[in-house]
Backbone as CSV, one residue per row, in Angstrom:
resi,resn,N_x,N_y,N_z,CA_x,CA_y,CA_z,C_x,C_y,C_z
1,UNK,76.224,80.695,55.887,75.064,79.914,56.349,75.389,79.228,57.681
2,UNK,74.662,79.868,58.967,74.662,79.165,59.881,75.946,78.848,60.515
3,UNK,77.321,80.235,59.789,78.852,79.634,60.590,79.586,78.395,60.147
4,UNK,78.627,77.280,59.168,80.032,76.503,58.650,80.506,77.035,57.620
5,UNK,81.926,76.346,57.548,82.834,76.479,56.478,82.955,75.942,55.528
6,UNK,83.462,75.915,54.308,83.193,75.156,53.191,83.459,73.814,53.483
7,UNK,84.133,73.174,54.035,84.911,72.121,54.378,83.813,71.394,55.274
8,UNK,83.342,72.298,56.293,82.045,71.553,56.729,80.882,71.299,55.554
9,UNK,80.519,71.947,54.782,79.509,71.466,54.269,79.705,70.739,53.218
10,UNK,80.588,70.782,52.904,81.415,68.966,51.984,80.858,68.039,52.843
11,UNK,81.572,67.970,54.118,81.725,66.927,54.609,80.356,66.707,55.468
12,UNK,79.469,67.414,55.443,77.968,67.025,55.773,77.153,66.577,54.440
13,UNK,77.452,67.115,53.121,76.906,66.322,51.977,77.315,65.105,52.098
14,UNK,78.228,64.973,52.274,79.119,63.409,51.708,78.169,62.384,53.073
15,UNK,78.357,62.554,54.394,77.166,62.105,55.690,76.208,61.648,54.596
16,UNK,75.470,63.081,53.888,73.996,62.729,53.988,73.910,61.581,53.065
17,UNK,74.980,62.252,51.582,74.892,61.205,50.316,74.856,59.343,51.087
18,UNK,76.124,59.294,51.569,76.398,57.723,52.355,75.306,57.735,52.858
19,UNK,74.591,58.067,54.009,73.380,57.436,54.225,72.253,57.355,53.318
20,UNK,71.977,58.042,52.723,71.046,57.889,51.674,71.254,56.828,50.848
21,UNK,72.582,56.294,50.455,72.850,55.336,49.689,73.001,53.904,50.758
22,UNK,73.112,54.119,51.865,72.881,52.937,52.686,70.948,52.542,52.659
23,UNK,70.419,53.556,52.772,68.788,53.251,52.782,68.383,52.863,51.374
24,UNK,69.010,53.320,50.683,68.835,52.793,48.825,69.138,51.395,49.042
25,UNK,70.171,51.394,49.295,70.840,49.644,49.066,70.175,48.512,50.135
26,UNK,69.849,49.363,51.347,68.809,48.172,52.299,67.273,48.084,51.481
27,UNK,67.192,48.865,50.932,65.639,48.890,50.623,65.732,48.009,49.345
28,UNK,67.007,48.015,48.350,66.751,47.073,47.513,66.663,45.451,47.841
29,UNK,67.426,45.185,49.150,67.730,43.971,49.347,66.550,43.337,49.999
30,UNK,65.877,44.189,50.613,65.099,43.487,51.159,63.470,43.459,50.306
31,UNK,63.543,44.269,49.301,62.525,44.329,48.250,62.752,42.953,47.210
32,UNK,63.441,42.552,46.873,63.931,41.366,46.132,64.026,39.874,46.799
């Protein structure tokens, strides 16, 4: 897919997961 390597697409899940869990955790704080 697109030329990366396994190792790249670990390490672009793990990017997306952390940000996703940064917008989870701002959205709770400022909802409360």
């Amino acid at each position: 897919m697109f030329g990366f390597t396994m190792g790249d697409w670990i390490f672009i899940a793990g990017v997306m997961i952390v940000i996703v869990v940064c917008v989870a955790a701002s959205d709770l704080r400022m909802k409360k």
